[in-house]
DOLUM-387238 format. One record per residue (C-alpha): residue number from 1; z, x, y. Coordinates in steps of 0.5 Angstrom, whole numbers, plus 500, padded with zeros to 3 digits. Layout:
// DOLUM-387238
   nr   zz   xx   yy
  NUM    Z    X    Y
...
// end
This chain:
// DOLUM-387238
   nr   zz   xx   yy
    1  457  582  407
    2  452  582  413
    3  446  576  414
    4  442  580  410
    5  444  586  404
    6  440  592  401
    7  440  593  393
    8  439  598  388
    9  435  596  382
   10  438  600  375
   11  432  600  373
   12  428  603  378
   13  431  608  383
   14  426  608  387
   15  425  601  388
   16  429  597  393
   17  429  589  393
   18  431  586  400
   19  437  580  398
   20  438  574  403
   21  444  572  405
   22  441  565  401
   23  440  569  394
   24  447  572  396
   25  450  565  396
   26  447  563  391
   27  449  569  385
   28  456  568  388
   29  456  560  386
   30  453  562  380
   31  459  567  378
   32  464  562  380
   33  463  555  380
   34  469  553  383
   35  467  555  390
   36  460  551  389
   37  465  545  387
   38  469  546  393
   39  463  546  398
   40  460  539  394
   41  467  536  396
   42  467  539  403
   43  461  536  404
   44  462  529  401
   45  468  528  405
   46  463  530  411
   47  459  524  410
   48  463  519  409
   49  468  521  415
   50  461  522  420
   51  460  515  420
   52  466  512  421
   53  468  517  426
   54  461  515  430
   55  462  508  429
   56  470  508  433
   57  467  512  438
   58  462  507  440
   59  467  502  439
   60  471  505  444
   61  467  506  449
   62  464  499  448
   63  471  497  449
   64  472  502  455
   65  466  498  458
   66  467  491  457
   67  474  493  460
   68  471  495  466
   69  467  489  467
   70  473  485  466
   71  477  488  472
   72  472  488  477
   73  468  483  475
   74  461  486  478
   75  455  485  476
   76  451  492  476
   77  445  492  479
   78  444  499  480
   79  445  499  487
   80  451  504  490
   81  454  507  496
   82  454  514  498
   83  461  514  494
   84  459  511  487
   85  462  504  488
   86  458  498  487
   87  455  493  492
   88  458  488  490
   89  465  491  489
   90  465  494  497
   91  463  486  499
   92  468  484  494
   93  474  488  497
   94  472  486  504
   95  473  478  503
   96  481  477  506
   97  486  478  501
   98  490  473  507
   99  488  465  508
  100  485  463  514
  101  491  460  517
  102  496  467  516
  103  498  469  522
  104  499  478  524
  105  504  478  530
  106  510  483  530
  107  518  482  531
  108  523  483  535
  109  530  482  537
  110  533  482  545
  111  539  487  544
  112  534  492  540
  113  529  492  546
  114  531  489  552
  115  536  493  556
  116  538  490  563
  117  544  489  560
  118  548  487  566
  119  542  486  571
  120  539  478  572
  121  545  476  572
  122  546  477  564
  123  554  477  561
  124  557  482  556
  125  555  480  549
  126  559  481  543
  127  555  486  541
  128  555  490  547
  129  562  490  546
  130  563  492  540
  131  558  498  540
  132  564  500  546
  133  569  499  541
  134  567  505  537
  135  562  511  536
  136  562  509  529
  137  560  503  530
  138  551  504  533
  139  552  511  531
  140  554  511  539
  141  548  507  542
  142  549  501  547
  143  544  496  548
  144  544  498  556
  145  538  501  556
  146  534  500  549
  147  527  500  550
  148  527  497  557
  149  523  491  555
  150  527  487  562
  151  523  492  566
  152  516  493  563
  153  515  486  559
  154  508  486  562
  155  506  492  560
  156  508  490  552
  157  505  484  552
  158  499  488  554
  159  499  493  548
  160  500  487  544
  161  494  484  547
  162  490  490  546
  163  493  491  539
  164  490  484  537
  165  496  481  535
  166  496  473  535
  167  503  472  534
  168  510  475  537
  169  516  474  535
  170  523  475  538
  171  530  472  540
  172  534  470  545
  173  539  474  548
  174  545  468  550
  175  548  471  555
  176  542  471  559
  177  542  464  558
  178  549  463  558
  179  554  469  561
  180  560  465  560
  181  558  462  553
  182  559  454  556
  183  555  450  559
  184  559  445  564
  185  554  438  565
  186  558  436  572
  187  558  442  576
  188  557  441  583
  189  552  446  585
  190  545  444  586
  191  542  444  579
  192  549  439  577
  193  550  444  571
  194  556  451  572
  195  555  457  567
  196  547  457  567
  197  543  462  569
  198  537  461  571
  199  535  467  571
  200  535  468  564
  201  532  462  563
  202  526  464  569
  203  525  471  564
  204  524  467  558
  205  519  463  561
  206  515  468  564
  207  514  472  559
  208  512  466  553
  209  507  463  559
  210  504  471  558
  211  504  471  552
  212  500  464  551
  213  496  467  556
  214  494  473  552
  215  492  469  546
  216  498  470  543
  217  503  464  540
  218  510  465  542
  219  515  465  536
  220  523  464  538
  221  529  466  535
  222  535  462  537
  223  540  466  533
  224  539  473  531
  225  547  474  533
  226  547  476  540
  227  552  471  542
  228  556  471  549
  229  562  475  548
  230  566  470  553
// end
């Protein structure tokens, strides 16, 4: 049945009566009054769910909002930035998350780095010797050359500078120190001590008295297994 329907009237053939589609409806809840109850409770049960539904939904978003507020703890004051961020969160996020007193600096450790491994005079260590010992061992890496950081101290002190560090951690190779692994106080060389190279120790000096001079605070490592192999 279309919106709107022609009937012919018995009575007279020639008279047409335009029905609507209301009038249509109704004559059809007249003849069957099982359809109109259907309709009554179909639309009773609309009523009462529309309220309740509208309620949960505001209490959901009430939720949703109070939710927010709790986590980023912003107040809105209508201000934003060109990426919809509140104010107050920009400059909430950009206090430091660190305390004052933490330091940001890098790490290091000799036979990772240094290379001159048989320069200045400089012992084997045992990690020199057992890289040698096997290709399974460093993967066939030595620490001969390494990052070569004997020869180009200045220039890495430079680039930490220029990286605004403020902190430099690294380690003693002891066979720099030490290259027979003992020290002997009743030498009779000039020093009064045998087995000492001063040379390592004259490296390790120059290289925190740059460090400190760059701003940088120097943090040595005594042990990071690199012992002499002697």
């Amino acid at each position: 049945m279309t919106s709107s329907s022609l009937t012919n009237d018995n009575k007279d053939s020639t008279s047409w009566v335009w029905q609507s589609e209301d009038s249509y409806q109704k004559s059809i809840s007249a003849s069957h009054p099982q359809v109109n109850q259907i309709k009554e409770e179909e639309n009773a049960r609309e009523r009462v769910n529309f309220p309740t539904m509208k309620f949960m939904t505001i209490l959901l978003l009430g939720i949703v909002f109070w939710m927010g507020v709790a986590v980023t703890g912003t107040k809105h004051e209508g201000r934003h930035d060109k990426y919809g961020l509140s104010y107050d969160t920009v400059e909430k996020w950009k206090k430091p998350a660190f305390p004052p007193e933490f330091i940001w600096g890098a790490a290091t450790s000799a036979f990772q780095i240094e290379g001159g491994a048989s320069e200045g005079g400089r012992g084997p260590s045992i990690w020199d010797v057992w890289c040698v010992e096997s290709t399974d061992n460093c993967n066939g890496d030595t620490g001969d050359v390494s990052d070569d950081h004997y020869h180009h101290w200045r220039d890495d002190v430079e680039l930490m500078k220029n990286m605004g560090l403020k902190a430099y951690r690294f380690s003693i190779s002891w066979s720099r120190i030490l290259p027979n692994g003992t020290a002997d106080f009743t030498g009779d060389d000039d020093s009064g001590v045998d087995g000492i190279n001063f040379e390592g120790i004259k490296f390790y000096n120059d290289l925190i008295d740059a460090l400190i001079s760059a701003g940088i605070e120097p943090f040595v490592t005594l042990h990071h297994w690199d012992l002499p192999q002697s």
